[in-house]
C-alpha positions in Angstrom: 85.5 88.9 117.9 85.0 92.7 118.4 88.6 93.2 118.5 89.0 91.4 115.4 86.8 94.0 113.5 88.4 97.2 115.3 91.8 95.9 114.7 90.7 94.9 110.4 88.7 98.3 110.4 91.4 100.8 111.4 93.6 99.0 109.6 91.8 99.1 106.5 91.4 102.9 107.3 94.8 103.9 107.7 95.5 102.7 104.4 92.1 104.2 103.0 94.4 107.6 104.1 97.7 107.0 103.1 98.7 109.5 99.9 99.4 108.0 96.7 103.2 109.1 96.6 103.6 107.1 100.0 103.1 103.6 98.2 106.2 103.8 97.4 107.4 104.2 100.8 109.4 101.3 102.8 107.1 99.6 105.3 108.3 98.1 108.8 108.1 94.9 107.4 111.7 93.7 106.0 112.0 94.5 101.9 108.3 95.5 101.3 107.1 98.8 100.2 103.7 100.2 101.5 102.2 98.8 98.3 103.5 95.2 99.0 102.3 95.3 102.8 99.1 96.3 101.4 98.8 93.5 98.8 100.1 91.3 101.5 96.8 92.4 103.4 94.6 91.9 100.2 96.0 87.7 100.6 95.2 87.9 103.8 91.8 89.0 103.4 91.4 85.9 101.1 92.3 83.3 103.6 90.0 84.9 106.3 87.2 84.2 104.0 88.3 81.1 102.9 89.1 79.7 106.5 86.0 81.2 107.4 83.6 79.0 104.8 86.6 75.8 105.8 84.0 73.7 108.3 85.8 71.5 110.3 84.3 68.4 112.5 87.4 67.3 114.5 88.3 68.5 117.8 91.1 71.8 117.4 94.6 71.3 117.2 95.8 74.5 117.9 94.6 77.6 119.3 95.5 81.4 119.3 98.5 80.9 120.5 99.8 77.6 119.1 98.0 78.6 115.5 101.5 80.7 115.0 104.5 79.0 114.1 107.6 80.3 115.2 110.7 79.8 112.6 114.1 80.9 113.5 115.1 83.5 110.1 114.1 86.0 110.8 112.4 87.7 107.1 114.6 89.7 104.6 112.0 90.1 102.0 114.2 88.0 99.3 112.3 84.7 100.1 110.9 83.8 96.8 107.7 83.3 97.9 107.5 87.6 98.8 107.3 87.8 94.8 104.0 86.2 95.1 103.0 89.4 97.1 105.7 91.9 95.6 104.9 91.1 92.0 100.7 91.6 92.1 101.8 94.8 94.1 103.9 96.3 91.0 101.0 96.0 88.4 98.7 97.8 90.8 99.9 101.0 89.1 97.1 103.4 90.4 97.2 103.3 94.4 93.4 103.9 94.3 92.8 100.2 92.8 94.8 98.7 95.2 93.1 100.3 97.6 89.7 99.2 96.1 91.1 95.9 96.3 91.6 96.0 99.9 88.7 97.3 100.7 86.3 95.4 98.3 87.7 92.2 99.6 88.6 93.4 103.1 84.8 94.2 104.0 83.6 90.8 102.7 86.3 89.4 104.8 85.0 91.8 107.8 81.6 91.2 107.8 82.1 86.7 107.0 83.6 87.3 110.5 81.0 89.5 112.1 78.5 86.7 111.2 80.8 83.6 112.6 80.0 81.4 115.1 83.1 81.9 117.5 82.7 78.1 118.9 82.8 76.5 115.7 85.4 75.4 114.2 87.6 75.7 111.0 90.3 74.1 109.0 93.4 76.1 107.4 97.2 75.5 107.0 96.6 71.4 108.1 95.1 72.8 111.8 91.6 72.8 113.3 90.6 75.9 115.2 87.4 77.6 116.6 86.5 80.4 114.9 87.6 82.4 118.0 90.8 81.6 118.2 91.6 82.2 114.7 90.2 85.5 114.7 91.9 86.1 117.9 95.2 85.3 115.9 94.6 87.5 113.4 94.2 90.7 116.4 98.3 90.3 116.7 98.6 90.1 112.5 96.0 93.2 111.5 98.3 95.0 114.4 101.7 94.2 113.2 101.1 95.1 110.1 99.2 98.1 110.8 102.1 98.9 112.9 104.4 97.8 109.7 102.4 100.3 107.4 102.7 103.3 109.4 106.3 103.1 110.4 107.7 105.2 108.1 104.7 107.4 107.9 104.6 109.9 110.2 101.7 111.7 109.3 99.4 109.2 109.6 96.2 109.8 111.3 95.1 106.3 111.8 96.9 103.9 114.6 96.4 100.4 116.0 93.6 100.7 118.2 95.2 100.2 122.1 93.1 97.2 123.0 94.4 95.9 120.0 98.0 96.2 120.9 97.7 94.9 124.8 95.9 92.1 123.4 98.9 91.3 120.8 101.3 91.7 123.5 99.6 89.3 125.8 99.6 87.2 123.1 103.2 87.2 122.1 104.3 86.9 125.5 102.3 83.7 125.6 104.2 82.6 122.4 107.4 83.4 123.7 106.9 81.8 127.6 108.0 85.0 129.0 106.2 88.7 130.0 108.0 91.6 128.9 108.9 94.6 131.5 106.4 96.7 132.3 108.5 99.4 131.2 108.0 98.6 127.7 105.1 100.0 126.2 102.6 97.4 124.4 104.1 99.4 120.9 107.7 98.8 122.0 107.2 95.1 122.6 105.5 93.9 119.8 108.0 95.8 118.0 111.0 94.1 119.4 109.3 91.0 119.6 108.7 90.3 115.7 111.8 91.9 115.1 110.7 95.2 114.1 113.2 97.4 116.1 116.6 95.9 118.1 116.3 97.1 121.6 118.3 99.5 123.0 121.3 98.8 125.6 118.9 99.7 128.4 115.8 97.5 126.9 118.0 94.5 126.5 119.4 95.1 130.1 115.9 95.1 131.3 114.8 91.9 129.2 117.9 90.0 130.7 118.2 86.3 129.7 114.7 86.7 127.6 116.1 89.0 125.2 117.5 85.7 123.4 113.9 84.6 123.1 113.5 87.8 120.9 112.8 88.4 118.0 110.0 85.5 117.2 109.6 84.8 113.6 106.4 83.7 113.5 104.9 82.1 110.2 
């Protein structure tokens, strides 16, 4: 639960310091500016609260690591649903309301999780989770994408906090039934593991027979 709120709060911070001309910026994630990632964020925001007031009386389904589906496209940002986040993004055109946005809606979202039971449980997406396992899930989303923001940013003052990234490799080695090298460094991994970065000829030499489990396309 603690990690949950370092992981939203420095992410919520770096984009609290990212220039206005850098909206315009590509992000790590596939055919999305800064300004779509961080209308992406504002969505996901939204479902944190509304999972979070989603009561659920049945025994879970899933839990941090099953909550994640794994597809097998990996994303080029001309799915049509990405102009349900790419559209809102364009008619933000004063970085300091999106901004606002995030941050208006991203502290609700913050403190609705602060004051959660981690036991109980919750409905979203057709599943049944405790509280702490989604939130736990949403430690390896606030860090991709805070790892996504920054890539192309490299001024910026604000990273993913470390606990946050060697929990989210834990995590997505749990996903994908295999441990990474300890080589890699918890950034490297996550980034070749959603995708973000191919690995070089020595990283994929290392990986061996796993590096076909890679990249994930989780959903």
């Amino acid at each position: 639960m603690d990690l949950f709120s370092r992981s939203w709060t420095a992410l919520r911070t770096a984009v609290a310091e990212i220039p206005d001309r850098d909206f315009a910026r590509p992000s790590g994630c596939a055919g999305r500016l800064v300004r779509d990632l961080v209308c992406h964020l504002v969505i996901d925001a939204q479902d944190v609260l509304i999972t979070l007031a989603t009561p659920a009386a049945t025994e879970p389904t899933v839990d941090a690591v099953t909550y994640r589906h794994v597809g097998d496209r990996p994303p080029t940002g001309q799915d049509p649903l990405d102009a349900l986040t790419v559209r809102p993004a364009a008619t933000y055109e004063d970085p300091s309301l999106l901004r606002f946005h995030l941050d208006d809606v991203g502290s609700a979202a913050g403190r609705a999780a602060e004051l959660a039971d981690p036991p109980a449980r919750v409905g979203t997406r057709g599943e049944v989770l405790t509280v702490a396992d989604y939130l736990g899930a949403y430690v390896l989303e606030w860090t991709l994408h805070h790892l996504d923001l920054v890539a192309h940013l490299p001024h910026a003052r604000t990273l993913p906090p470390e606990e946050g990234l060697a929990r989210s490799r834990a995590l997505l080695e749990r996903i994908a039934g295999t441990a990474f090298p300890t080589s890699f460094t918890d950034r490297d991994a996550l980034l070749v593991a959603a995708g973000r970065s191919t690995p070089t000829d020595a990283q994929r030499a290392e990986l061996r027979d796993a590096a076909t489990r890679f990249p994930l396309v989780l959903g």
